[in-house]
N, C-alpha and C positions, 0 to 999 in steps of 0.2 A: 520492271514491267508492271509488276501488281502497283507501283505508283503512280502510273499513267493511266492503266484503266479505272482508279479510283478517285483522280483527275477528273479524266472526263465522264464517269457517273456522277461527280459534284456537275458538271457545264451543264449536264442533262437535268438535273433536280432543278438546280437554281435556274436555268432557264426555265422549266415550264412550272416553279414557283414565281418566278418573276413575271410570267406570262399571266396568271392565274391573282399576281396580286394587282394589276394592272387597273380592273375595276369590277365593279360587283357585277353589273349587267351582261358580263362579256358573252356570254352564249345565249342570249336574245338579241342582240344586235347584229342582224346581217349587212357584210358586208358587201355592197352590188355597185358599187364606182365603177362604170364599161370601161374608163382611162385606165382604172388600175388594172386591174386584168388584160389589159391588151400590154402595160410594162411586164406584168410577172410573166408575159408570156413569152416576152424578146429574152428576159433571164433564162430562164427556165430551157427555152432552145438554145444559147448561147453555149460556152465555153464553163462548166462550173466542177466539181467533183466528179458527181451524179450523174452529169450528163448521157450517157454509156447505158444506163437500166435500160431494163426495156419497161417497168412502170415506174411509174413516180408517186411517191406514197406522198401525200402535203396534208402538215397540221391544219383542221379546220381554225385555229387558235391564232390569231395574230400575234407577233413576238415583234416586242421593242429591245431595238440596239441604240445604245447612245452615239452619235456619231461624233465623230472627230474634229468635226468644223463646226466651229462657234458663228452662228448665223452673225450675230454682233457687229462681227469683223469681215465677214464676208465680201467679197466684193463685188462678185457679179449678182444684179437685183437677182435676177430671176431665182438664181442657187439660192440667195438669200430668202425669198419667199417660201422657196417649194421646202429649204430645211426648217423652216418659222413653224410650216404648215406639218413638215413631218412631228416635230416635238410636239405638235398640240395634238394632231390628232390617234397618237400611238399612245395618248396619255390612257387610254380604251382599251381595252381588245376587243376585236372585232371578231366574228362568226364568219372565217371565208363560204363560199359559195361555190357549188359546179360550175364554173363561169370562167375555166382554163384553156381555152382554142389556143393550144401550141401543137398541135399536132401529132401528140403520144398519148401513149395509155396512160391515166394518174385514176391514184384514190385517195378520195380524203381521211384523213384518221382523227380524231378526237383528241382532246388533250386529255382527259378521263383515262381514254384507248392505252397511249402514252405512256400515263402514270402505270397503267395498271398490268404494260406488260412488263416495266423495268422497274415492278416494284422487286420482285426476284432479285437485282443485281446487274451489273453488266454481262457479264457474261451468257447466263439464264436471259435476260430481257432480250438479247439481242441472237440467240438462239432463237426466241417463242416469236420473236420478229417476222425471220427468216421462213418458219414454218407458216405463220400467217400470211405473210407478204413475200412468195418464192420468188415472184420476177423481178422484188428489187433489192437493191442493195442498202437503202436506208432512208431515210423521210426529211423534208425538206421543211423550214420553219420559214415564213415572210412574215416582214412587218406591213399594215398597212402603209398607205404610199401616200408622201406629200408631194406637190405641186404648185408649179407658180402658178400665177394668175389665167395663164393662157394655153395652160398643160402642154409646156413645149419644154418645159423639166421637172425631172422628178427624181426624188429620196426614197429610196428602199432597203431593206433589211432582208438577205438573203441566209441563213442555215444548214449544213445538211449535217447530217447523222451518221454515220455509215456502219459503228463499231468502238468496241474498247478501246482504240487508238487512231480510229477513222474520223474524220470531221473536217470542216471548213468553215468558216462564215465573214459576214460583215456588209458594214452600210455601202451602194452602191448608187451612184449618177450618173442620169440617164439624160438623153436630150434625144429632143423628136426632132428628127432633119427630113426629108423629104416622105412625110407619114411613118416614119419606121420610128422603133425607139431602139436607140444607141447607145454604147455603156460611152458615158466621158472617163479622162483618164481617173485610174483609183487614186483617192485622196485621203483614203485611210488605211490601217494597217487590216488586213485580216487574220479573225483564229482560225488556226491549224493546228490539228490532231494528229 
């Protein structure tokens, strides 16, 4: 047990070290793509861990996930563009923005925020969580979002947090079909805690 929550205390460092080495600028650069915000939003309301809070806590910090499809080889242009476009631009971290129209309560939390409640430990961090953040059950990481040329597909990087043996994550493809954006089938593995 103590080696799983020390497990996923390393996903939590090294993620938001990996977020943090991403690039120097990253908390001057707001993120304001109306595209991308209108996918984290079909996420975010869909099917995911978290779904269930009644608020949604999301890192202001953009998190890159390498995905599992090699644009290379890819075959459909379009996947092929929008994963081109994910790898170039998650080479950044971005500065999310209040710009979440899904429909629920969300707050944004800081990657600073982050660090500095689970610097304490798993257990302690995710206690001081709880008492900061009572209506939810844990905080949500996205990557900035790539797209083909005609934003009719898109690469995403979804996270959530939940606990010393709570988590989920992974890159997700989207396609716009009749204005909506739609998960296509999963094509990569995700982590679970």
């Amino acid at each position: 047990m103590k080696l799983n929550a020390l497990f996923l205390l390393g996903v939590i460092i090294t993620s938001t070290s990996l977020s943090s080495s991403q690039s120097s600028h990253m908390q001057t650069t707001s993120y304001d793509l109306a595209e991308a915000y209108e996918v984290y939003a079909a996420l975010l309301q869909g099917d995911w861990q978290g779904a269930e809070q009644k608020t949604v806590v999301i890192s202001t910090t953009t998190k890159f996930w390498k995905a599992c499809v090699n644009p290379a080889t890819e075959k459909d242009s379009g996947l092929k563009t929008a994963l081109e476009q994910y790898n170039s631009i998650n080479k950044d971290a971005w500065k999310l923005q209040a710009e979440f129209g899904f429909g629920r309560q969300f707050e944004l939390i800081s990657l600073d925020e982050i660090k500095s409640i689970f610097r304490a430990g798993v257990g302690r961090g995710w206690e001081g969580f709880r008492k900061r953040y009572p209506d939810s059950a844990g905080f949500v990481e996205l990557s900035a979002v790539g797209f083909n040329e005609d934003k009719s597909v898109a690469v995403v990087y979804i996270g959530y947090y939940c606990g010393g043996l709570c988590g989920s994550g992974g890159v997700k493809f989207m396609r716009k079909k009749d204005g909506r954006w739609l998960r296509m089938s999963d094509r990569c593995f995700e982590w679970v805690s």
